[in-house]
Each structure stands twice: as C-alpha cells, then as structure tokens.
Biopython code that builds the backbone (N, CA, C, O; Angstrom):
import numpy as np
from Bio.PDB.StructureBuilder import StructureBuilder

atoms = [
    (1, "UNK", "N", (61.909, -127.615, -111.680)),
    (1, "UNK", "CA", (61.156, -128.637, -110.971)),
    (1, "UNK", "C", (60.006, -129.079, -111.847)),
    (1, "UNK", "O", (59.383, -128.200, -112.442)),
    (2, "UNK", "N", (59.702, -130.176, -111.971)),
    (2, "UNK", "CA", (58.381, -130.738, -112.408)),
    (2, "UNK", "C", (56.921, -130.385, -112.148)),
    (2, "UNK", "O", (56.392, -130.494, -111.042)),
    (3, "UNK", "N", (56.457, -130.059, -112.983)),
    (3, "UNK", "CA", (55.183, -129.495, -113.274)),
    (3, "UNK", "C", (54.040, -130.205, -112.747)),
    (3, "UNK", "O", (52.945, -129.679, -112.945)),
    (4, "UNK", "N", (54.075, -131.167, -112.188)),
    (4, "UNK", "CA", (52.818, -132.450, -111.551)),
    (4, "UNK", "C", (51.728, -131.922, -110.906)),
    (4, "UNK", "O", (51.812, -130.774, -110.470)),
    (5, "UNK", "N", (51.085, -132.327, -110.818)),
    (5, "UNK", "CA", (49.786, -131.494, -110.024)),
    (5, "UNK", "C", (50.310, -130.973, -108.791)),
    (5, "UNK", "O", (49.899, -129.862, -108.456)),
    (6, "UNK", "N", (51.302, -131.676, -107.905)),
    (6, "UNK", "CA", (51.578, -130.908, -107.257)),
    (6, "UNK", "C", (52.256, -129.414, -106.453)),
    (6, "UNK", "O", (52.263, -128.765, -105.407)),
    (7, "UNK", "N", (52.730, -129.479, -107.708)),
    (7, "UNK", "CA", (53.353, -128.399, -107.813)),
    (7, "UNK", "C", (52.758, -127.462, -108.472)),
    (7, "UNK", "O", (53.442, -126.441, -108.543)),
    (8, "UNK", "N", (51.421, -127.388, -109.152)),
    (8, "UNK", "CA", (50.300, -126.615, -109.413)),
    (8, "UNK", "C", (49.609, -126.025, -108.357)),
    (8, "UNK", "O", (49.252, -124.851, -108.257)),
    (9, "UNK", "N", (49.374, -127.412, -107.187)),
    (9, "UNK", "CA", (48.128, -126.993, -106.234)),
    (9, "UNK", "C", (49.091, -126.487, -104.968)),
    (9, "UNK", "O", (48.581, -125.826, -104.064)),
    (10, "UNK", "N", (50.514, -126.833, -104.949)),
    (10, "UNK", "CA", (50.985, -126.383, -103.603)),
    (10, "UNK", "C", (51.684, -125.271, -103.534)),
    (10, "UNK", "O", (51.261, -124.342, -104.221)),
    (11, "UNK", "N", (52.560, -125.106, -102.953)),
    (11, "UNK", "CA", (53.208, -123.686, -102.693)),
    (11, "UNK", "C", (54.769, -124.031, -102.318)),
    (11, "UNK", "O", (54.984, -124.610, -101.253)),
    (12, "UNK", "N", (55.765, -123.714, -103.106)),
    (12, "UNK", "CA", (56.776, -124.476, -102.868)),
    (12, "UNK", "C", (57.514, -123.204, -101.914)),
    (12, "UNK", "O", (57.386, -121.980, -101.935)),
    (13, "UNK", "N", (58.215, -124.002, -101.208)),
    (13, "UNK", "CA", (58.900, -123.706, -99.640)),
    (13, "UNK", "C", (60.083, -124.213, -99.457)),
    (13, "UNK", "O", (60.135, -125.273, -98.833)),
    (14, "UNK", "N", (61.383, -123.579, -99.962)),
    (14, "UNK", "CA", (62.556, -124.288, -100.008)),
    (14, "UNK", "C", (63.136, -125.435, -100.641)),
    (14, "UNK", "O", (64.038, -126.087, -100.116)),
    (15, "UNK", "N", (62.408, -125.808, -102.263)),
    (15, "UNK", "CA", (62.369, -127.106, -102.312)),
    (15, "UNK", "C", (61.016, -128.087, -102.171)),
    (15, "UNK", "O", (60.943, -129.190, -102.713)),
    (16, "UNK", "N", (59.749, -127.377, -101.185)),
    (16, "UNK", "CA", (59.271, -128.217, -100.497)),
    (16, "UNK", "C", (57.694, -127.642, -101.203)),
    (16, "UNK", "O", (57.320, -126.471, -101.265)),
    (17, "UNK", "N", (57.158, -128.539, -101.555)),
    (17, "UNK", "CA", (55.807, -128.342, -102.358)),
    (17, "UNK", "C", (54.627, -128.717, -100.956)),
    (17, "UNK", "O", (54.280, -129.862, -100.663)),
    (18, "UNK", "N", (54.129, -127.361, -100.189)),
    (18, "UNK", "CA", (53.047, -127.898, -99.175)),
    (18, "UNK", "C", (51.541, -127.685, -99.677)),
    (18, "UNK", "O", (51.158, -126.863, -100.509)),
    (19, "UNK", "N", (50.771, -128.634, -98.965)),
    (19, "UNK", "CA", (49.713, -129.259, -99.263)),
    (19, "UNK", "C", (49.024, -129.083, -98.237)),
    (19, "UNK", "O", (49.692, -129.260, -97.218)),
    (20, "UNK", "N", (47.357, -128.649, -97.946)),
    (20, "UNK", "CA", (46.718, -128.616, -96.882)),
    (20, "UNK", "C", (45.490, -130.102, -97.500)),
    (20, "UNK", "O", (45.134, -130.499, -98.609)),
    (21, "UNK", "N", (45.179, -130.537, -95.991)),
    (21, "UNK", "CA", (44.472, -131.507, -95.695)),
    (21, "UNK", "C", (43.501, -131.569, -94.820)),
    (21, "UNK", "O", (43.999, -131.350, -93.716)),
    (22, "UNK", "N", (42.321, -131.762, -94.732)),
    (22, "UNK", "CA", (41.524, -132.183, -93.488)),
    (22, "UNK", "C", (41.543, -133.407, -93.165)),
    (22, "UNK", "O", (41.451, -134.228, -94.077)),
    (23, "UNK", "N", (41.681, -133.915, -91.650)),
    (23, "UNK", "CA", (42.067, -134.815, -91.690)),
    (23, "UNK", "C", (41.530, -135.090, -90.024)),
    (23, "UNK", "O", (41.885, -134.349, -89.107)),
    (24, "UNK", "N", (40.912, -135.900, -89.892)),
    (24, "UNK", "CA", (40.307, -136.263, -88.728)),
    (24, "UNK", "C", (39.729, -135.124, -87.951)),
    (24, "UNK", "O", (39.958, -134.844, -86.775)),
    (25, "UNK", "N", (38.627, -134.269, -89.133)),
    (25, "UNK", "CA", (38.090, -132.841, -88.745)),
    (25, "UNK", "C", (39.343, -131.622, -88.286)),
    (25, "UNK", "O", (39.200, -130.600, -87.615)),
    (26, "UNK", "N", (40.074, -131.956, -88.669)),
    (26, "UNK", "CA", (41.535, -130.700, -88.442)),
    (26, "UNK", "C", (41.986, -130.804, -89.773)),
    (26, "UNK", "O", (41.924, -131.779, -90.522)),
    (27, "UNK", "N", (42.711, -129.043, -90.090)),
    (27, "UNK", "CA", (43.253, -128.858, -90.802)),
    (27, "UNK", "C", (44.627, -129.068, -90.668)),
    (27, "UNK", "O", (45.131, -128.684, -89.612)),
    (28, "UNK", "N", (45.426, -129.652, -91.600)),
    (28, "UNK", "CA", (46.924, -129.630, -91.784)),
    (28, "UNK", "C", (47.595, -129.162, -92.351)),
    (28, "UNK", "O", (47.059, -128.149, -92.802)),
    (29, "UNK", "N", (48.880, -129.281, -92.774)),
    (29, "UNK", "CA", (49.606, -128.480, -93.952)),
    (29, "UNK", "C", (50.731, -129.878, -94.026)),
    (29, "UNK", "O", (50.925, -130.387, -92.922)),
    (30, "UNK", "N", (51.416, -130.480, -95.113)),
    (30, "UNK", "CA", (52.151, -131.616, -95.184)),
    (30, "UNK", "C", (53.250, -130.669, -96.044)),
    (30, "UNK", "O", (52.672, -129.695, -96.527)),
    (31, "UNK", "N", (54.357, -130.702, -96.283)),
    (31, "UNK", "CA", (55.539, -130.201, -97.405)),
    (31, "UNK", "C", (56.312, -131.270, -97.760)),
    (31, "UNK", "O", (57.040, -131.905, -96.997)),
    (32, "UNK", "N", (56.201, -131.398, -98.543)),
    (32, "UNK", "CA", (57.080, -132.601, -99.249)),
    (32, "UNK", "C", (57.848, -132.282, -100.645)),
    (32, "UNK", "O", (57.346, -131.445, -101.396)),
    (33, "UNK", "N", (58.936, -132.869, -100.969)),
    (33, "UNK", "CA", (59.171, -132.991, -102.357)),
    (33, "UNK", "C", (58.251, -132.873, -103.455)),
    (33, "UNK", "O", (57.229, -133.551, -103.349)),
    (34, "UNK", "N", (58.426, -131.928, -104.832)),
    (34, "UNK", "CA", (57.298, -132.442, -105.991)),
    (34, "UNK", "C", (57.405, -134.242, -106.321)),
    (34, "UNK", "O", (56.633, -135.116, -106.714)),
    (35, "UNK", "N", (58.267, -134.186, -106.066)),
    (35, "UNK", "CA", (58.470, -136.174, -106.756)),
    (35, "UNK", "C", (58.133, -136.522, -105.619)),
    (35, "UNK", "O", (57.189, -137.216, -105.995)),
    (36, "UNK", "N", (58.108, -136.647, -104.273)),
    (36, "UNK", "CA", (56.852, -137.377, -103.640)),
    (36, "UNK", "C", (55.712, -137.192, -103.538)),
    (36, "UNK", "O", (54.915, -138.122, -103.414)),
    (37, "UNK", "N", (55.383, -135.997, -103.566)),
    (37, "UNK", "CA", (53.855, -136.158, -104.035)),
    (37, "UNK", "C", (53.263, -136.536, -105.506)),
    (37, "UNK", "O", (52.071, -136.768, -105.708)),
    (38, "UNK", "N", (54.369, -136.564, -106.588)),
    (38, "UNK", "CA", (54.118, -137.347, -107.656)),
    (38, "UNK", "C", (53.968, -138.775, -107.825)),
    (38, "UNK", "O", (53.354, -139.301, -108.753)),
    (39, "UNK", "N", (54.739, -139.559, -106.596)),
    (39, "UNK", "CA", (54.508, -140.856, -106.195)),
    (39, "UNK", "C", (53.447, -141.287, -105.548)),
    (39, "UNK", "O", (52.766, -142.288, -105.771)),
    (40, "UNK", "N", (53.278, -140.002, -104.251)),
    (40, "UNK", "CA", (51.902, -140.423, -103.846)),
    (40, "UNK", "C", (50.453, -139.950, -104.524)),
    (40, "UNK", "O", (49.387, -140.041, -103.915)),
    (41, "UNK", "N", (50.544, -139.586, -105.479)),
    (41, "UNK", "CA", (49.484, -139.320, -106.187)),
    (41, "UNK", "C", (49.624, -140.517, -107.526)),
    (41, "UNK", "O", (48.713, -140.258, -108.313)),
    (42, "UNK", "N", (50.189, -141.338, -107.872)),
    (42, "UNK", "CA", (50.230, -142.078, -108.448)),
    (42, "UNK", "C", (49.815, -143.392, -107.546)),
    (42, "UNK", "O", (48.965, -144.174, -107.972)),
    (43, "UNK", "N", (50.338, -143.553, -106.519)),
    (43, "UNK", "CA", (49.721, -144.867, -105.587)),
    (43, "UNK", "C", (48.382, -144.274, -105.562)),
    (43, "UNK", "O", (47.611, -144.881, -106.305)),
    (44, "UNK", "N", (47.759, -143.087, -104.823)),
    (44, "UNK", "CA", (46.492, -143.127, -105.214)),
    (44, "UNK", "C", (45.658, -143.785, -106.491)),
    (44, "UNK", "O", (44.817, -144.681, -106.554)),
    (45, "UNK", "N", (46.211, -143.019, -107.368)),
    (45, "UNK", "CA", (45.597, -143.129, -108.911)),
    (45, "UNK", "C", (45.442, -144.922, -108.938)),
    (45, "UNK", "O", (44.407, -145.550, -109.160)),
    (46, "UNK", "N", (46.634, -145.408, -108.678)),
    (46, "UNK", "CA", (46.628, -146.964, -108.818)),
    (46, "UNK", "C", (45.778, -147.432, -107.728)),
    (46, "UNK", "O", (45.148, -148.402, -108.149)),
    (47, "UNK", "N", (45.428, -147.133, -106.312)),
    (47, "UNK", "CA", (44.562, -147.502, -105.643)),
    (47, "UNK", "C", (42.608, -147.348, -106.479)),
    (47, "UNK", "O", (41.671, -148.144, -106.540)),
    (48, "UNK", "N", (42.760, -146.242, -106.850)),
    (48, "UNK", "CA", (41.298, -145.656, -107.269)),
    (48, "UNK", "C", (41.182, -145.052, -106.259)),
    (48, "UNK", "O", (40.084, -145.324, -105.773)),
    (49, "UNK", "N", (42.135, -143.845, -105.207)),
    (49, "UNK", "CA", (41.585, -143.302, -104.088)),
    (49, "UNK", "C", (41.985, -141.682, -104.946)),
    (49, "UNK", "O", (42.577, -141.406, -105.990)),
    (50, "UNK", "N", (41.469, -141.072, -104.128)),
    (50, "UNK", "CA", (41.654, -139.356, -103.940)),
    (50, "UNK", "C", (42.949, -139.512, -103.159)),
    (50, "UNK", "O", (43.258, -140.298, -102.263)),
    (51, "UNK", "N", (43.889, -138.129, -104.012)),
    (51, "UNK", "CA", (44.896, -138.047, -102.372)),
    (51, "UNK", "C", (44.575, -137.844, -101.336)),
    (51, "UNK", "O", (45.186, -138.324, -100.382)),
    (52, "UNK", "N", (43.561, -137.101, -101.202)),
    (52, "UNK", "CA", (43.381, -136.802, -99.638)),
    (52, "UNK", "C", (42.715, -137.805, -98.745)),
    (52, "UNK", "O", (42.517, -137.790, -97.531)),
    (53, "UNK", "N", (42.337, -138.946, -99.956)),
    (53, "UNK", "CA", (42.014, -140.260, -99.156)),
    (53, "UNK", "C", (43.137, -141.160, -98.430)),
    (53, "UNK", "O", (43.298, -141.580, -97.284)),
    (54, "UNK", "N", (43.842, -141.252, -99.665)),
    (54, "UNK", "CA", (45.362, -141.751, -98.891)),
    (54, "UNK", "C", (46.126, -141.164, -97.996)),
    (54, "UNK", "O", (46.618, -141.852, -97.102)),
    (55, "UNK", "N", (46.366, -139.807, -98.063)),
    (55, "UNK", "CA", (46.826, -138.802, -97.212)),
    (55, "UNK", "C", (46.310, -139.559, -95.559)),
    (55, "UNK", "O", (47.137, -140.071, -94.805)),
    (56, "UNK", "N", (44.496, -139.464, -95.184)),
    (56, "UNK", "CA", (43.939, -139.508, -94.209)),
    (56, "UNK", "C", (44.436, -141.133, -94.279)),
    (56, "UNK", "O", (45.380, -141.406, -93.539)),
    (57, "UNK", "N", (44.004, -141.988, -94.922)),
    (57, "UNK", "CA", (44.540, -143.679, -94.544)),
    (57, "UNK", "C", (46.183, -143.283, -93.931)),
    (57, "UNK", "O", (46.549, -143.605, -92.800)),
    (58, "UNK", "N", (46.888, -142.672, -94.735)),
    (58, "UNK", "CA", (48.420, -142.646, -93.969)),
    (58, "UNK", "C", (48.360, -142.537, -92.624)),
    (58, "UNK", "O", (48.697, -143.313, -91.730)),
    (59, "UNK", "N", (47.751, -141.162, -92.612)),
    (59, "UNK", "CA", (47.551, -141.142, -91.091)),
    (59, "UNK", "C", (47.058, -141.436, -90.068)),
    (59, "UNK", "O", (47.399, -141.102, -88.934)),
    (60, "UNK", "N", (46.140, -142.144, -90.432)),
    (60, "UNK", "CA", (45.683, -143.080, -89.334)),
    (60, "UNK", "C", (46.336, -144.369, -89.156)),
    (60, "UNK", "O", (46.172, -145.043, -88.139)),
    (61, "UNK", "N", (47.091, -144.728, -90.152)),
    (61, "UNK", "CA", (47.972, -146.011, -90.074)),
    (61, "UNK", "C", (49.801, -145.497, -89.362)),
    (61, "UNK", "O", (50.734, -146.270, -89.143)),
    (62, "UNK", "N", (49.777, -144.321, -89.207)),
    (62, "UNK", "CA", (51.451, -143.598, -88.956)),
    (62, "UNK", "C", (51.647, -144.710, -87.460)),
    (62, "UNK", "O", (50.729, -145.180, -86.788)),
    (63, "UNK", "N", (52.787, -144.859, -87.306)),
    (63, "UNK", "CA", (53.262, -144.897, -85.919)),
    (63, "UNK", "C", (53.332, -143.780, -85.295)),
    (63, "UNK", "O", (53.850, -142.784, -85.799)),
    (64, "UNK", "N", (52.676, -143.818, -83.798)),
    (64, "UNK", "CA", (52.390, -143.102, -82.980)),
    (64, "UNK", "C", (54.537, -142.049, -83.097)),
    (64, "UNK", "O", (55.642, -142.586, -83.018)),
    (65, "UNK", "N", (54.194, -140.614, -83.284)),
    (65, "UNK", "CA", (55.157, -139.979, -83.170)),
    (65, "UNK", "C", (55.617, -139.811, -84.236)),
    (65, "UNK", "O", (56.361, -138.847, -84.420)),
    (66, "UNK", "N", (55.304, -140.724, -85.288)),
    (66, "UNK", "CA", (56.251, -140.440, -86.869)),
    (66, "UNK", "C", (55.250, -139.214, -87.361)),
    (66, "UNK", "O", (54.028, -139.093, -87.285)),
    (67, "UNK", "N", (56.040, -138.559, -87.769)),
    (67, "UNK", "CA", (55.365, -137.015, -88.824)),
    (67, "UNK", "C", (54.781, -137.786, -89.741)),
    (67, "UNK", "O", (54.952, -138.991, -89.927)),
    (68, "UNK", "N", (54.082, -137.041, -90.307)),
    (68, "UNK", "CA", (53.046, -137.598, -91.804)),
    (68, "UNK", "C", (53.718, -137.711, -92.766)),
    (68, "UNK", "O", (53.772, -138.765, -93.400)),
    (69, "UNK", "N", (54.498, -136.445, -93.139)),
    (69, "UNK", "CA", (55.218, -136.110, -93.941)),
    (69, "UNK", "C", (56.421, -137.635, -94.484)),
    (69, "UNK", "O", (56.650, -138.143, -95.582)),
    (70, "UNK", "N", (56.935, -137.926, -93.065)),
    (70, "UNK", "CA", (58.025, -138.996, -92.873)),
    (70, "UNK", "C", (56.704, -140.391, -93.783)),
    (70, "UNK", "O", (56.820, -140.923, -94.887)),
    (71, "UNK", "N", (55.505, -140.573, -92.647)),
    (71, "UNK", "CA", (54.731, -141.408, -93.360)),
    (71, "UNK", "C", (54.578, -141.746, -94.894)),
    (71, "UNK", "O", (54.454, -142.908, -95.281)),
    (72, "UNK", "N", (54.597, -140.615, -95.776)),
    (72, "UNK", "CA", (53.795, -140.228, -97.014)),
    (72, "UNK", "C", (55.511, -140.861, -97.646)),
    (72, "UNK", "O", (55.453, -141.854, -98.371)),
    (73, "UNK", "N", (56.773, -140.334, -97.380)),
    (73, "UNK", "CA", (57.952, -140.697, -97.960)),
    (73, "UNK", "C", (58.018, -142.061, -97.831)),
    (73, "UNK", "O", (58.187, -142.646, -98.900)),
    (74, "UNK", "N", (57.924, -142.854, -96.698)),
    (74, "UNK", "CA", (58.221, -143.891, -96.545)),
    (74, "UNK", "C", (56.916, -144.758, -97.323)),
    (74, "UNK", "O", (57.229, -145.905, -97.643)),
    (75, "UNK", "N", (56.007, -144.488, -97.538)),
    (75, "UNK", "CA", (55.056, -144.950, -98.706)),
    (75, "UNK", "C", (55.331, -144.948, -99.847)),
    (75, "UNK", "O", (55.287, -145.975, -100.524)),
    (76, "UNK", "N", (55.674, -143.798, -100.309)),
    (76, "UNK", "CA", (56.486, -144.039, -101.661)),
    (76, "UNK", "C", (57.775, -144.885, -102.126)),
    (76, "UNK", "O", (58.134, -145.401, -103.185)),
    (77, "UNK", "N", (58.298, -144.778, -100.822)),
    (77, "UNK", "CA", (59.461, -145.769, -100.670)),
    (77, "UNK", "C", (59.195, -147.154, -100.717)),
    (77, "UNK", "O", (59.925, -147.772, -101.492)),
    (78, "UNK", "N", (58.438, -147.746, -100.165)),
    (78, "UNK", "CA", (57.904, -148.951, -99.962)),
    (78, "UNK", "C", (57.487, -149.237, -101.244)),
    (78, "UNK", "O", (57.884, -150.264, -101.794)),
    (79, "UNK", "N", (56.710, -148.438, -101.819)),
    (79, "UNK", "CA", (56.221, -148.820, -103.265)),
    (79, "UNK", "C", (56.723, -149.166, -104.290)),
    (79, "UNK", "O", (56.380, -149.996, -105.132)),
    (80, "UNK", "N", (57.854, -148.276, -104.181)),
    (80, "UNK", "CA", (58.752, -148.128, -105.109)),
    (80, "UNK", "C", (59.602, -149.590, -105.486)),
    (80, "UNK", "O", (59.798, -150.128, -106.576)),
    (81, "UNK", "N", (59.996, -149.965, -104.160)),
    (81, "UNK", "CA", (60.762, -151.400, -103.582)),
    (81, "UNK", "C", (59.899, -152.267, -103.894)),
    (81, "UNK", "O", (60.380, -153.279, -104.405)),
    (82, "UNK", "N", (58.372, -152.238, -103.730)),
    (82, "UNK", "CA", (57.477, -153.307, -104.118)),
    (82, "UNK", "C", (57.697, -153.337, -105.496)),
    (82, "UNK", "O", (58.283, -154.379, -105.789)),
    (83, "UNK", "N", (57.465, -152.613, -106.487)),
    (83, "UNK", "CA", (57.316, -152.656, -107.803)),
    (83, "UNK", "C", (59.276, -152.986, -108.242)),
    (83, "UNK", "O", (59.453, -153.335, -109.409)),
    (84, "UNK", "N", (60.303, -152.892, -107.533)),
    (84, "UNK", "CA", (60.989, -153.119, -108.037)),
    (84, "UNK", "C", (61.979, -155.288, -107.939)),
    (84, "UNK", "O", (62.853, -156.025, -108.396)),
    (85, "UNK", "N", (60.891, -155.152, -107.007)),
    (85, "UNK", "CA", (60.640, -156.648, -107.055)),
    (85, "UNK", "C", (59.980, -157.901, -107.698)),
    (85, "UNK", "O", (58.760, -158.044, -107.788)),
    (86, "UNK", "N", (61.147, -159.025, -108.251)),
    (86, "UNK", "CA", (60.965, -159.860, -109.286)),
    (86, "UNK", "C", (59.542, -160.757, -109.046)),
    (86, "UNK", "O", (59.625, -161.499, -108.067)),
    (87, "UNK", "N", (58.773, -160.790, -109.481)),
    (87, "UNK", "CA", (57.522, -161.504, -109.276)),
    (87, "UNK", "C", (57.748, -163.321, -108.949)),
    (87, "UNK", "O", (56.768, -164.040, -108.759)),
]
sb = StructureBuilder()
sb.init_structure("model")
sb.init_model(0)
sb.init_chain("A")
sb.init_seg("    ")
for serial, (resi, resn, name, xyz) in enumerate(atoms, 1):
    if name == "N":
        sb.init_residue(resn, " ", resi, " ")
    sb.init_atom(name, np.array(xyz, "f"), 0.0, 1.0, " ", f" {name:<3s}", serial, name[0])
structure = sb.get_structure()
C-alpha cells in the first residue's frame, strides 16, 4: 500500500486507513482507503485548507443520513470527474 500521509497517521483496518477528527466538538473516527485519503488530502492542499478543515466542511455539507466516510469518497469522486473534464 502507499506510503501517503495517510497511511503514516492512520491505522489500517482491513484495507481501511482510519482517521480521528473533531468535528462539531465530538470526536470521530472516518476509515477509508489510503488513495482516498490521498485524494482528499490533495483537494485540501489545492483548496489551501487543513484536512480536518475539509473533513468538518464535508460534514456539514453531507446529506442528512449519508456516512462521512460515503461523503469524503464521493468528493474525491466528483473531483476527479471535474478535473477529467475538457475545459
């Protein structure tokens, strides 16, 4: 698996690289892929945010009932599709 920060700072779990967050004064735990959190730490980087800034924007933007986790994928997804679109 890839060496990315995330997989430095998290704890991998089946595959699954988890991440703790504070996040609207609560603690969380998110598990995701190393290559999505390599994506979402790159949309950060390209924003100028902290992950855990984007992390908290995700979640306050989620649809009511969607997991974070689902949130944070489908961000990278979206991005991905943005940048792979002809200008």
């Amino acid at each position: 698996m890839g060496g990315g920060a995330a997989g430095r700072r998290g704890r991998t779990l089946s595959g699954l690289v988890k991440r703790s967050f504070s996040l609207a004064g609560h603690r969380t735990s998110v598990a995701l892929e190393a290559e999505f959190w390599s994506a979402v730490a790159a949309i950060a980087q390209r924003r100028g945010q902290t992950l855990s800034a984007l992390v908290a924007e995700t979640d306050a933007a989620r649809a009511p009932g969607r997991p974070l986790a689902s949130a944070l994928r489908l961000l990278a997804l979206q991005d991905g599709q943005d940048k792979s679109l002809p200008d």
